[in-house]
MARBA-3410 file (N, C-alpha, C, O; in Angstrom, 1 decimal):
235
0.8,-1.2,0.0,0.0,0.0,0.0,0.9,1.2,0.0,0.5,2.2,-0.7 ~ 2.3,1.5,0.9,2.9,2.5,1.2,3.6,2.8,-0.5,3.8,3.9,-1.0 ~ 3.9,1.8,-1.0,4.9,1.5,-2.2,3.4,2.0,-3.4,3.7,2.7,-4.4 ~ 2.8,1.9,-3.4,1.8,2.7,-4.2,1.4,3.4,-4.1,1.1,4.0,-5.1 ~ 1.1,4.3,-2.5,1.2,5.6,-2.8,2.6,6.6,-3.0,2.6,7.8,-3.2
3.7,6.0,-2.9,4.8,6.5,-3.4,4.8,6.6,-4.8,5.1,7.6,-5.5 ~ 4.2,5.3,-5.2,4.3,5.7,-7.0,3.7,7.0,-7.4,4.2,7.9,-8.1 ~ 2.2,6.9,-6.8,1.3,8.1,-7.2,1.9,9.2,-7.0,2.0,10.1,-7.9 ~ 2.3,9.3,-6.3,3.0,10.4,-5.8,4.1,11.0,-6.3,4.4,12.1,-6.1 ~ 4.9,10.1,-7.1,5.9,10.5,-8.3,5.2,11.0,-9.7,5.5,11.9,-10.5
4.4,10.3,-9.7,3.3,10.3,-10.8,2.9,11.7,-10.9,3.1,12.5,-11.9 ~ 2.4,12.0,-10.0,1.2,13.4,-9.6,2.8,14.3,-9.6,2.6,15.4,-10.2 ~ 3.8,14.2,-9.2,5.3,15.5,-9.4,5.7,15.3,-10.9,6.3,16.3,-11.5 ~ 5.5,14.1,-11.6,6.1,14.3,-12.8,5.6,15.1,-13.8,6.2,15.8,-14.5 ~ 4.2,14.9,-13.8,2.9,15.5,-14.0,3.1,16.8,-13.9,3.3,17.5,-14.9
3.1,17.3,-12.8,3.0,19.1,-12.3,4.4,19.4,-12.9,4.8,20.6,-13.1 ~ 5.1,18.3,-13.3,6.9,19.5,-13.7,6.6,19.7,-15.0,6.8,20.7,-15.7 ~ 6.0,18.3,-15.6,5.9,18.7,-17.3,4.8,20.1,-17.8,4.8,21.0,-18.6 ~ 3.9,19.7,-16.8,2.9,21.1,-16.6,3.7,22.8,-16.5,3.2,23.7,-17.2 ~ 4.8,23.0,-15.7,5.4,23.8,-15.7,6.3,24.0,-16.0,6.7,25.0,-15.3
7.2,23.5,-16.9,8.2,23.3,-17.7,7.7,23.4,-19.0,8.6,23.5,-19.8 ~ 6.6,23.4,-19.4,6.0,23.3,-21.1,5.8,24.4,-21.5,5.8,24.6,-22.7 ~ 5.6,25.5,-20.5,5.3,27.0,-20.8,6.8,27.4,-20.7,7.0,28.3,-21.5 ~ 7.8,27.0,-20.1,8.9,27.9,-19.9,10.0,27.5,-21.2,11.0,28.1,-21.4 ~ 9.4,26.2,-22.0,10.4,25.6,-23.1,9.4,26.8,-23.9,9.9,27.9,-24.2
8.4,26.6,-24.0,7.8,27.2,-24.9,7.8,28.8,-25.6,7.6,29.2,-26.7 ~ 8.2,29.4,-24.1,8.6,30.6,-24.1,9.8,31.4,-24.6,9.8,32.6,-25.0 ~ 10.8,30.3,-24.4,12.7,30.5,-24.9,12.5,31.2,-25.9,12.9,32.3,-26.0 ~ 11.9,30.2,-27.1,12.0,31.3,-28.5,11.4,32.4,-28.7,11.7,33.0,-29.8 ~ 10.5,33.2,-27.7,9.9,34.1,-28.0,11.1,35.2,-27.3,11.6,36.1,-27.9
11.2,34.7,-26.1,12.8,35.8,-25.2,13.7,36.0,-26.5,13.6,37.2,-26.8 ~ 14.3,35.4,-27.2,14.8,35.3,-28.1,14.6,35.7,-29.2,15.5,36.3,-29.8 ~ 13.3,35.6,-29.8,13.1,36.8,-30.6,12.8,37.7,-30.1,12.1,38.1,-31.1 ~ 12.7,38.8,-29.0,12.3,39.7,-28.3,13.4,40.6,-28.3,13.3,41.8,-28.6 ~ 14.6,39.7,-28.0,16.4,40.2,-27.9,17.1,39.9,-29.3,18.3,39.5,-29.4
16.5,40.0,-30.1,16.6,39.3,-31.5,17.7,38.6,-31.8,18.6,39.1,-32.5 ~ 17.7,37.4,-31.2,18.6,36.4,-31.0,18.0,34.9,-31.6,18.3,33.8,-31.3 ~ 17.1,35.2,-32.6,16.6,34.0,-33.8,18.0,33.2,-34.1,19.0,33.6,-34.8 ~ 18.1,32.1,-33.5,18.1,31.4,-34.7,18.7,31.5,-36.4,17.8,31.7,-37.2 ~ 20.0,31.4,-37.0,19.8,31.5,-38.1,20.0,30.4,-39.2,20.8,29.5,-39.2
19.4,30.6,-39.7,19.6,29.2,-40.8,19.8,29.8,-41.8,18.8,29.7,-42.4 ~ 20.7,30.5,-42.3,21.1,31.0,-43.6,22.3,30.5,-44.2,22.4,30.6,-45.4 ~ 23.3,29.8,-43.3,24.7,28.7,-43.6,23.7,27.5,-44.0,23.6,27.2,-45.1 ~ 23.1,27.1,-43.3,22.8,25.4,-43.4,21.5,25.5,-44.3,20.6,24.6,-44.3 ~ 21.3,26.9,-45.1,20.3,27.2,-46.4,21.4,27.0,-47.3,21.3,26.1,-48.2
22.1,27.6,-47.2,23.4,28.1,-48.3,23.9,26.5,-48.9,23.8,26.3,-50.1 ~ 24.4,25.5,-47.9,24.8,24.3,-47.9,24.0,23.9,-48.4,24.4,23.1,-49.3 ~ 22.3,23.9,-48.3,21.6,23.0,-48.7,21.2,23.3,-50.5,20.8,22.5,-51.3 ~ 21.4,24.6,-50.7,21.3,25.3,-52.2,23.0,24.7,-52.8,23.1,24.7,-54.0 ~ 23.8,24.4,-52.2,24.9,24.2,-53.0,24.8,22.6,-53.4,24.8,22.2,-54.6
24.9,21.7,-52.0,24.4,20.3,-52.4,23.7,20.0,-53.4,24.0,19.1,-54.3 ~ 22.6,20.9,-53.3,21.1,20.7,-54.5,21.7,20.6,-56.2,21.4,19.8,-57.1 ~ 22.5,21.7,-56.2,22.7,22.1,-57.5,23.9,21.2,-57.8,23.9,20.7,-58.9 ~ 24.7,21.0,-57.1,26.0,20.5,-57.4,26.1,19.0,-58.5,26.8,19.0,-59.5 ~ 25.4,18.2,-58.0,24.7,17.2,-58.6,24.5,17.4,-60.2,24.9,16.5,-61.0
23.9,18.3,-60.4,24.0,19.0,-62.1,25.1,19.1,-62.4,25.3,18.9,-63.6 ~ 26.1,19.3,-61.7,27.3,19.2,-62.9,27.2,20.5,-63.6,27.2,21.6,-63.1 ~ 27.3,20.1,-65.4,27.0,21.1,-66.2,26.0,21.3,-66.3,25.3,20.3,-66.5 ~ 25.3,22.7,-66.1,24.3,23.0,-66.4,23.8,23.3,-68.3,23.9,24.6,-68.3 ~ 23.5,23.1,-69.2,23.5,22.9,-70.4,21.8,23.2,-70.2,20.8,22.5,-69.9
22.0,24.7,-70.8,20.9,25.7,-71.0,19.8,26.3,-72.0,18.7,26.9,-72.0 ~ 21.2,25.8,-73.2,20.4,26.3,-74.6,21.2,25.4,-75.6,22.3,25.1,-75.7 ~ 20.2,25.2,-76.3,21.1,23.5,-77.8,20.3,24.0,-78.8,19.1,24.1,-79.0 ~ 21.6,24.2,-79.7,20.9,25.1,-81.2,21.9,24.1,-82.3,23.1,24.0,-82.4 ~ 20.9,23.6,-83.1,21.3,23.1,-84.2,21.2,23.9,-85.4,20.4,24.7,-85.8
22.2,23.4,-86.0,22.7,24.4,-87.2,23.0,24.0,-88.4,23.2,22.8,-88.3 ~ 23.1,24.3,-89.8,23.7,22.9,-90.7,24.1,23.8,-92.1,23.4,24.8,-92.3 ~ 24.8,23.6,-92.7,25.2,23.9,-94.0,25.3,22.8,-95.2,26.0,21.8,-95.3 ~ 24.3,23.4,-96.1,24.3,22.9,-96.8,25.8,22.8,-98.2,26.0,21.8,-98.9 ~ 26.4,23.6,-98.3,27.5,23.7,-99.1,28.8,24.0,-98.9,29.3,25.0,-99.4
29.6,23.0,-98.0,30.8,23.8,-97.4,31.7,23.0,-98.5,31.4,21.9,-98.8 ~ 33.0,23.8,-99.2,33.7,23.4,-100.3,34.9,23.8,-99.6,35.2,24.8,-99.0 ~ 35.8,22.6,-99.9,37.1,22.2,-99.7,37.8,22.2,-100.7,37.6,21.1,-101.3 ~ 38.8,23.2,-101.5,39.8,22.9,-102.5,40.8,22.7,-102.0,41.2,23.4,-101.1 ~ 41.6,21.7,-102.3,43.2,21.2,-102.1,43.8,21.2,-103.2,43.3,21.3,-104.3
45.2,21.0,-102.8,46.0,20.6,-103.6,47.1,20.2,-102.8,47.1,20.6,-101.6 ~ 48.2,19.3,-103.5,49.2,18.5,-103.2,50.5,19.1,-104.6,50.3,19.9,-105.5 ~ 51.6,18.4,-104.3,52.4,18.5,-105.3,52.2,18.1,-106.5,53.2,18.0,-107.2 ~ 51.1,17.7,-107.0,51.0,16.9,-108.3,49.3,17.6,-108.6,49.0,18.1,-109.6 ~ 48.3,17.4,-107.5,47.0,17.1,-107.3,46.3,18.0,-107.0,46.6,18.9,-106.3
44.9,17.7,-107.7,44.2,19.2,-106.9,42.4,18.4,-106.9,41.8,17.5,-107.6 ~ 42.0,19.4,-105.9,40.7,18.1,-105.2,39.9,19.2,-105.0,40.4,20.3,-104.9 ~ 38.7,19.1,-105.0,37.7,20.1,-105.0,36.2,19.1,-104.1,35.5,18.1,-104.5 ~ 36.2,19.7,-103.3,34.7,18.7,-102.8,33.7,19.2,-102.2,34.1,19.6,-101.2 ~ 32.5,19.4,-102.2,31.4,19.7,-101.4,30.9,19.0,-100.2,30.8,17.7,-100.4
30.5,19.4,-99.1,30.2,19.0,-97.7,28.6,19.4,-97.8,28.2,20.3,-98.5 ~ 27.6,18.6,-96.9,26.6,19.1,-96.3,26.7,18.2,-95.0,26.9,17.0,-94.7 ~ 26.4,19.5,-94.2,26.7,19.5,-92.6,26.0,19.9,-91.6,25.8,21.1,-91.6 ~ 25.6,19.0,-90.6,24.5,19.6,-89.7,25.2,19.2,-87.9,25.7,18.0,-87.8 ~ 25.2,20.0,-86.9,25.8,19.8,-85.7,24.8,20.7,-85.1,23.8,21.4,-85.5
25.5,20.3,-83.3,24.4,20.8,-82.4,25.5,21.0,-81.5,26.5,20.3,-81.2 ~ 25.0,22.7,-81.1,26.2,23.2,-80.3,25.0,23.7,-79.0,23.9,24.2,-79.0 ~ 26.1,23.2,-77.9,25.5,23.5,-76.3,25.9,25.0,-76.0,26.9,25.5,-76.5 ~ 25.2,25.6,-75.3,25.5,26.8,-74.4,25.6,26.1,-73.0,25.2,25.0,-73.0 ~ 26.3,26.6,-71.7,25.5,27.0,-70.3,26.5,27.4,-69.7,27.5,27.9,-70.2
26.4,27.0,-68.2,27.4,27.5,-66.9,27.7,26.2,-66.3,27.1,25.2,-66.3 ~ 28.9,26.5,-65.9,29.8,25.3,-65.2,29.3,25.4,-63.7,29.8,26.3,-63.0 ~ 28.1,24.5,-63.3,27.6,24.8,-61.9,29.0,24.3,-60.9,29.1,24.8,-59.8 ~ 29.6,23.6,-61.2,30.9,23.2,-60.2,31.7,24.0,-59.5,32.3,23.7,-58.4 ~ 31.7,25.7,-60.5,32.2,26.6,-59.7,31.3,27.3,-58.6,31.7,28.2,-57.9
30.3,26.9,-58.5,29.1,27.7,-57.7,29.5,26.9,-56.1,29.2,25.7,-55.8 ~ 30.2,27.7,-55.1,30.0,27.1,-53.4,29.7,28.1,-52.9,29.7,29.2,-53.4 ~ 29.5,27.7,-51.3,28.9,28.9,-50.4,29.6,30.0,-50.4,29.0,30.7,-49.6 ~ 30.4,30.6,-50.9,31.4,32.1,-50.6,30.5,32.5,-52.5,30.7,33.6,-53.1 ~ 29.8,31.5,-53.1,29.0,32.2,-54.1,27.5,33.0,-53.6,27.0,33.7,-54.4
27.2,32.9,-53.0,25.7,33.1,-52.1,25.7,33.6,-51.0,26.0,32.9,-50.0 ~ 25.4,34.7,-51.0,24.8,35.9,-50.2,23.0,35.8,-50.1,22.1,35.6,-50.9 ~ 23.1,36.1,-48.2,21.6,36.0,-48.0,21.3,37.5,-47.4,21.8,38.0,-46.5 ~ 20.1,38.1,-48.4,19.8,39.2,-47.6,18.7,39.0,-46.7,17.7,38.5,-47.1 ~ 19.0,39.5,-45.3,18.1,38.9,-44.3,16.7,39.7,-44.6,15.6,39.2,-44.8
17.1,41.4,-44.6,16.5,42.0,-44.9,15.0,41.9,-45.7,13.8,42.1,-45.2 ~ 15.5,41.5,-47.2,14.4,41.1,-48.0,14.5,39.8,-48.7,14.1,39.5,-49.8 ~ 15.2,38.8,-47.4,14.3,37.4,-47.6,14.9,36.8,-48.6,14.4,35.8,-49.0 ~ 16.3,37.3,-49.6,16.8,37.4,-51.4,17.9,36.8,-50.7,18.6,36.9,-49.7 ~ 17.8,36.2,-51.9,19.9,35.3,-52.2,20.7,36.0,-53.4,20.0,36.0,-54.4
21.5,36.4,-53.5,22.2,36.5,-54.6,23.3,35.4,-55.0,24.1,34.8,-54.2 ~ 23.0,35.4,-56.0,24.7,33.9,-57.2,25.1,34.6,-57.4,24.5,35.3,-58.2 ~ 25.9,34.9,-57.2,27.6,34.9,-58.5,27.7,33.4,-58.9,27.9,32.4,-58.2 ~ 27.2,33.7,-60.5,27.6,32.7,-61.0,28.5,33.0,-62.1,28.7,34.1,-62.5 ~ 29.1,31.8,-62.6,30.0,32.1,-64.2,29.6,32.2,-65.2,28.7,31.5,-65.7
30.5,33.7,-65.8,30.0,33.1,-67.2,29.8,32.7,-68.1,30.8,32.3,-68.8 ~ 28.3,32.3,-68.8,28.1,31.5,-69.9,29.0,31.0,-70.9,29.7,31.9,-71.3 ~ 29.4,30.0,-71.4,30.4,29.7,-72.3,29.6,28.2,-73.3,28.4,27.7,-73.4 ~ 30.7,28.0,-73.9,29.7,27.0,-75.2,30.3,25.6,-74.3,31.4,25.2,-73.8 ~ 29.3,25.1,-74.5,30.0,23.7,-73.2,30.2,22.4,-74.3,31.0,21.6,-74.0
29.5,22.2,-75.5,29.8,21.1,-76.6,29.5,21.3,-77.8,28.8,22.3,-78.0 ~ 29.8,20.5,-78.7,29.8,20.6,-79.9,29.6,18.8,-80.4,30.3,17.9,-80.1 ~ 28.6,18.9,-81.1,28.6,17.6,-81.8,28.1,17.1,-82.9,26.9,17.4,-83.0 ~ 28.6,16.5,-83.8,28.6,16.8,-85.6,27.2,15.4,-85.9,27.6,14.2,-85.8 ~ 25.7,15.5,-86.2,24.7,14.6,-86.1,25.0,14.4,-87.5,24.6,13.2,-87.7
25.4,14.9,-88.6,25.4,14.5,-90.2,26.1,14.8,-90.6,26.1,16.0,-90.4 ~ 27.1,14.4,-91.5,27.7,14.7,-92.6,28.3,14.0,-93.9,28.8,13.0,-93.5 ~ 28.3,14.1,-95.3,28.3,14.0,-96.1,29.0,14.5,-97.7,28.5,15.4,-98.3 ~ 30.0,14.0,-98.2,30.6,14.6,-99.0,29.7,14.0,-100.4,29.7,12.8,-100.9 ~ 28.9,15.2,-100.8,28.3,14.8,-102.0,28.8,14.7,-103.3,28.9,13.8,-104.1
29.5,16.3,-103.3,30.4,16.3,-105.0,31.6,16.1,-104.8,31.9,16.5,-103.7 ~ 32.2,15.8,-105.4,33.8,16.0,-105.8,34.4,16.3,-107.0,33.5,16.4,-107.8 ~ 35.4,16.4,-107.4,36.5,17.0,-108.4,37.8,17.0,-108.4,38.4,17.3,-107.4 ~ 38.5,16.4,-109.6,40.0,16.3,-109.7,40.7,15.0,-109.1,40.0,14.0,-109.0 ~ 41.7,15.0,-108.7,42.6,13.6,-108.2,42.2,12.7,-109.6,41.4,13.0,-110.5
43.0,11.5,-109.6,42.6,10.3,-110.0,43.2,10.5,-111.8,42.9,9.7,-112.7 ~ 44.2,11.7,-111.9,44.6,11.8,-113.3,45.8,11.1,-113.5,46.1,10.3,-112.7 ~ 46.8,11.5,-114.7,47.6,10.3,-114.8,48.5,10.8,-114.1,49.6,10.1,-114.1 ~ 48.5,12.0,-113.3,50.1,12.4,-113.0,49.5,12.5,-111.0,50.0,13.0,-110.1 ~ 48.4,12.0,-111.2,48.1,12.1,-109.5,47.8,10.8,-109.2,46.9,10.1,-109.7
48.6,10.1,-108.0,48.1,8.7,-107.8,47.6,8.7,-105.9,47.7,7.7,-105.2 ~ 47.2,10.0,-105.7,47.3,9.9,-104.2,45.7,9.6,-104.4,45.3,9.5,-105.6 ~ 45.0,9.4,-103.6,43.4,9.5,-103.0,43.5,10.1,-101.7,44.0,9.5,-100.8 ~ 43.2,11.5,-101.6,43.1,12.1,-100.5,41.1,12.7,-100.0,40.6,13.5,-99.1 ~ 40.6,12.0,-100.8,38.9,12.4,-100.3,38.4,12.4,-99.3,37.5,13.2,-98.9
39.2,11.1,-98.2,38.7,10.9,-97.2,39.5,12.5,-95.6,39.0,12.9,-94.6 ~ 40.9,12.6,-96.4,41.1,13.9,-96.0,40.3,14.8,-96.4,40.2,15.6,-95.4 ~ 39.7,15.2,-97.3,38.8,16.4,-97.8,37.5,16.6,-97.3,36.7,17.6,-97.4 ~ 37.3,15.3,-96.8,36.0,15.4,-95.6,36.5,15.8,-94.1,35.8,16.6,-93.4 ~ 37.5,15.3,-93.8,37.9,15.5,-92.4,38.6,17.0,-92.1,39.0,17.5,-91.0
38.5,17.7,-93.5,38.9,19.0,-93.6,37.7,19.6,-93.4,37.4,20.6,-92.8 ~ 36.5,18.6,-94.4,35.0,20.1,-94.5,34.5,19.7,-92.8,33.8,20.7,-92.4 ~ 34.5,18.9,-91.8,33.9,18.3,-90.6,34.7,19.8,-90.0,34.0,20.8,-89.7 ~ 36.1,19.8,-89.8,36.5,20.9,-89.6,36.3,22.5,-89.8,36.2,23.2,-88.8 ~ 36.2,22.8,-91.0,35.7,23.6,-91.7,34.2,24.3,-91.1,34.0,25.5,-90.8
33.5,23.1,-91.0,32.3,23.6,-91.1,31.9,23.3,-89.2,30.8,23.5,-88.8 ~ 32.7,22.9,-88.5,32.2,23.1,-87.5,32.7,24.4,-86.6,32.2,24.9,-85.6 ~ 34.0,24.7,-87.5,34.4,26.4,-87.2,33.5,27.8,-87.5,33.5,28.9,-87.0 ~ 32.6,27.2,-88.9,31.9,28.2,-89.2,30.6,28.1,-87.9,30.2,29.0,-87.3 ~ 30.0,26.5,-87.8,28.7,26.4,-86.4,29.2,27.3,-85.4,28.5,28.3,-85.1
30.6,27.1,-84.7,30.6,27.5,-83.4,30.5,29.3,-83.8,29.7,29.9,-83.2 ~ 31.5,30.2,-84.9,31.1,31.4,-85.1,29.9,31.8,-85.1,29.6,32.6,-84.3 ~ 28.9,31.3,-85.9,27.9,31.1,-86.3,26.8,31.6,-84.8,26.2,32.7,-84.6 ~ 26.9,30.4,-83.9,26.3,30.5,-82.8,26.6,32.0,-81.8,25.8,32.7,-81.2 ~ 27.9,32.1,-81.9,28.3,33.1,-81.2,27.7,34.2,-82.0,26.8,34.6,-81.3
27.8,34.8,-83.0,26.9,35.6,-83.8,25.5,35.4,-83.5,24.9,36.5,-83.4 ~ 25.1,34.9,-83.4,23.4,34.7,-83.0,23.5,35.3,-81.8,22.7,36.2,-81.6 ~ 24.1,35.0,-81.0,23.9,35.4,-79.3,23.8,34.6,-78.6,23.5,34.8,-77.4 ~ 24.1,33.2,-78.9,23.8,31.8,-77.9,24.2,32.4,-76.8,23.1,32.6,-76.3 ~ 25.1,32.8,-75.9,25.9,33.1,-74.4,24.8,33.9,-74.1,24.0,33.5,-73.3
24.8,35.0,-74.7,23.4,35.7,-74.1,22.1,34.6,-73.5,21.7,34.3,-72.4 ~ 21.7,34.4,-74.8,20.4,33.4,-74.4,20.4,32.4,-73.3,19.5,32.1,-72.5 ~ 21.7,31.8,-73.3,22.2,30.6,-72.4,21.9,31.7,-71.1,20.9,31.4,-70.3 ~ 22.5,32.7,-70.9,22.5,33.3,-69.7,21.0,33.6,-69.4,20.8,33.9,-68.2 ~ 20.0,33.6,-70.1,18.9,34.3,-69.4,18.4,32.9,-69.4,17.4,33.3,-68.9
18.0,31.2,-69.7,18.0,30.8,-69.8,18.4,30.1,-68.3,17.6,29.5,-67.6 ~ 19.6,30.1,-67.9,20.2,29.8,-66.8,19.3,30.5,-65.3,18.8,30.0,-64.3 ~ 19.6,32.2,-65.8,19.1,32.5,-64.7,17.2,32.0,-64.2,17.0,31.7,-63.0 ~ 16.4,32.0,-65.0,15.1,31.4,-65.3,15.5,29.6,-64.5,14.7,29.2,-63.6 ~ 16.4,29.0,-64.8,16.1,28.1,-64.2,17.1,27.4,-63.0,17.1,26.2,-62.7
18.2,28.5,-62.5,18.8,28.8,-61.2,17.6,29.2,-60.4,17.3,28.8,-59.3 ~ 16.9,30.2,-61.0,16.5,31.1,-60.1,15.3,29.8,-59.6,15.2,29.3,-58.5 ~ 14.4,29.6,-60.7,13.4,29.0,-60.3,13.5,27.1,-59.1,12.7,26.6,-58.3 ~ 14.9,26.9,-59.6,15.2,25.8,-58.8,15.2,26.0,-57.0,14.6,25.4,-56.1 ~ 16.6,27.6,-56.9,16.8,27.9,-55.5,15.7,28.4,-54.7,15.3,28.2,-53.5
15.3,29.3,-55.9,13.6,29.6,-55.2,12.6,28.6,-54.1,12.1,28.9,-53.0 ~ 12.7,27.4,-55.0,11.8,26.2,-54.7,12.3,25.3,-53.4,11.7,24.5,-52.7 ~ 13.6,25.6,-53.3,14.7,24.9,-51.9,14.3,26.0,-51.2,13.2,25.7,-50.7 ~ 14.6,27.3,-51.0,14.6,28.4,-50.2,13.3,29.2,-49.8,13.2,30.1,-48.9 ~ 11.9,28.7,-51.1,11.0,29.5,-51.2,11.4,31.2,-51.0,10.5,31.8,-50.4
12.6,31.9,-51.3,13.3,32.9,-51.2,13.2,33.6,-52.7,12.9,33.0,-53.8 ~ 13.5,35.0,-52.5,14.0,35.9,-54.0,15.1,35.3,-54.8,15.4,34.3,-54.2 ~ 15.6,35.3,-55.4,16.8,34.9,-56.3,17.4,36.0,-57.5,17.1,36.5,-58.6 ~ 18.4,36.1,-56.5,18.8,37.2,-58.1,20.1,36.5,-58.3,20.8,36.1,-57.4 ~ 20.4,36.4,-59.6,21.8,35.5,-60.2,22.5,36.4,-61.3,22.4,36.4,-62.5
23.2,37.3,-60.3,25.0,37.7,-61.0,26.0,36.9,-61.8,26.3,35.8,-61.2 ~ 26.5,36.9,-62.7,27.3,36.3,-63.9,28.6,36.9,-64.0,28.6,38.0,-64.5 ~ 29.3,36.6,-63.7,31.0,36.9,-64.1,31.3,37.4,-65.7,30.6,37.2,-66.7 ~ 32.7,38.1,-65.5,32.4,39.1,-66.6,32.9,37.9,-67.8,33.7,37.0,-67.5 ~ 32.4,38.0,-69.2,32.9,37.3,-70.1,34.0,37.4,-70.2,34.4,38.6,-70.2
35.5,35.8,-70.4,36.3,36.0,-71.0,36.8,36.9,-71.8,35.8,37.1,-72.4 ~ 38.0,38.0,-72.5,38.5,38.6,-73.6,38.5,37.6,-74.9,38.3,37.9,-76.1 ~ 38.9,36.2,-74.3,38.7,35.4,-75.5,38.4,34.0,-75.0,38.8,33.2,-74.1 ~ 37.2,34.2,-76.3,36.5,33.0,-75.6,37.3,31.4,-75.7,38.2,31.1,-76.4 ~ 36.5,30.3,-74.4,37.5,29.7,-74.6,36.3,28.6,-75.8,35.2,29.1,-76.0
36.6,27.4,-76.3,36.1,26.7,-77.1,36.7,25.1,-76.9,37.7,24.6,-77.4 ~ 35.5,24.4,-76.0,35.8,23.2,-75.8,36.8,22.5,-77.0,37.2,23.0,-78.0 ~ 37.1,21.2,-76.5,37.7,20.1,-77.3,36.5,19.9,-78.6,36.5,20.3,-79.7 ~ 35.6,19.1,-78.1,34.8,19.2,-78.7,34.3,19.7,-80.1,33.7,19.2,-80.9 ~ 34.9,20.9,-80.1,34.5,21.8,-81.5,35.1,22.2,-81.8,34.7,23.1,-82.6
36.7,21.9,-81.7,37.7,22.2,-82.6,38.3,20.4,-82.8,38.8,19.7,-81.9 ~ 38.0,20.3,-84.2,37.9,19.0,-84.6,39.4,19.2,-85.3,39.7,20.3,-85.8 ~ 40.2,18.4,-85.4,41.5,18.1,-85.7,41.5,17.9,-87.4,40.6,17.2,-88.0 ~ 43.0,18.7,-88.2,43.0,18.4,-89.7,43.9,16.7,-89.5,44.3,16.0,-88.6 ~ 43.9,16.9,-90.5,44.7,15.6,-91.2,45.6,15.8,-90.8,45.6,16.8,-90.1
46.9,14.8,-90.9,48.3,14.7,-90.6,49.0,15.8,-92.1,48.8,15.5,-93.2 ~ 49.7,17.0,-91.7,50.4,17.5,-93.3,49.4,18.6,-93.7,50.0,19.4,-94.5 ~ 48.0,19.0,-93.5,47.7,19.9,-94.3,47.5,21.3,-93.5,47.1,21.5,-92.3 ~ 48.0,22.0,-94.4,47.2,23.6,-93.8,46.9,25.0,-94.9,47.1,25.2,-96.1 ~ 46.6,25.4,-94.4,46.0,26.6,-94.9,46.3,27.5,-95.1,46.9,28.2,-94.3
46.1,27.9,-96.9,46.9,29.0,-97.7,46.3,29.9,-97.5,45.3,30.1,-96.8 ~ 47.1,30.8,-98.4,46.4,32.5,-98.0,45.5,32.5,-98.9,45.4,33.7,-99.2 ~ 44.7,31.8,-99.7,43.8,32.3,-101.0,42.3,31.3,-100.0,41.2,31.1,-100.4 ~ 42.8,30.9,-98.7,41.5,30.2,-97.9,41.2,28.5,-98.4,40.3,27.7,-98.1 ~ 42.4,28.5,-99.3,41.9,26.7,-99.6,43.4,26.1,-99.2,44.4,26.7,-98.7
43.3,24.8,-99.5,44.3,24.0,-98.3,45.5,23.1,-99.1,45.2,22.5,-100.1 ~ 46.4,23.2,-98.6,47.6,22.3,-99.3,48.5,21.2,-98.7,48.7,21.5,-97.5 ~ 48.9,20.4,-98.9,49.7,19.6,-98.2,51.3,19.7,-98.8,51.8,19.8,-99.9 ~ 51.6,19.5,-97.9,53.5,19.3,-97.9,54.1,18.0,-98.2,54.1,17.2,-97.3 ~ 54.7,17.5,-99.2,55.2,16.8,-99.2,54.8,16.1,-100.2,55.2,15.0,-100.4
END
């Protein structure tokens, strides 16, 4: 009997402490915001926007296909002269290298609730040749020429004509478009992690751009380029 009302009796104190202990946990955060001493989660926001994105890798923003129908290769060799027509179609990438984006990129303004990126600038991230085709040709195969160089004269127009896509693109404005393209869907991603403002800053463009592997496609072994814009080999 004595050993059960001891229980009660712990029971009925445990009771009254959670009772008065639940208003005084309850209260902490408000002292706290009173002395404006919140809590901040703006590092372990920052971390959680960098994680998110990181994963992406390259961000690849804008894909513009392009194609020429008549790209012409004239050569010649010490005996030989080759004339050929190309038709050529490739698809060149815009975007931003999310890899450079970490926390010392992202600023939180407490103020109005907004993140700012510094992000990099837009650049051409690939290049890749979907068709090509050497339709006409001309010359070789006479009595004083015994080379066959055709299959160089394609690997020249693949060249050729993938130097004119990537100009090509940069004249249009691809980096522009990639960039607003990026910001639209940086902004709309961090937004949706942070439910926050988003504004995304871009680093200033290169003086010269740089131009993946990718889209500078390699000549033949021996040939290069005369001053009249058509191509010769040595030897």
């Amino acid at each position: 009997m004595k050993s059960a009302m001891v229980t009660l009796l712990l029971i009925v104190i445990l009771l009254v402490g959670i009772a008065i202990a639940r208003p005084i946990v309850e209260f902490i955060p408000a002292i706290g915001n009173f002395l404006g001493l919140s809590p901040s989660v703006q590092g372990s926001t920052t971390r959680t926007i960098v994680n998110s994105i990181q994963p992406l890798g390259q961000l690849v923003t804008l894909s513009v296909e392009v194609a020429h129908a008549n790209v012409n290769v004239a050569a010649s060799t010490s005996l030989c002269g080759y004339d050929a027509n190309h038709v050529s179609q490739s698809v060149i990438e815009a975007g931003i290298d999310i890899s450079d984006i970490g926390e010392d990129s992202i600023q939180y303004d407490e103020e109005n609730d907004s993140y700012t990126v510094n992000a990099p600038a837009p650049k051409i991230t690939s290049c890749r040749n979907e068709y090509f085709d050497q339709y006409s040709k001309s010359g070789g195969g006479t009595a004083t020429c015994f080379d066959d160089f055709w299959d160089d004269m394609s690997i020249i127009g693949r060249h050729v004509s993938m130097n004119r896509f990537v100009q090509d693109a940069l004249a249009s404005g691809i980096l522009e478009r990639a960039e607003n393209q990026a910001t639209i869907v940086l902004g709309n991603f961090i937004s949706a992690v942070t439910g926050s403002k988003v504004h995304i800053k871009y680093d200033a463009a290169p003086d010269e751009i740089v131009i993946p592997s990718s889209c500078r496609l390699d000549l033949p072994p021996g040939w290069e380029q005369d001053a009249e814009d058509g191509w010769k080999r040595s030897g």
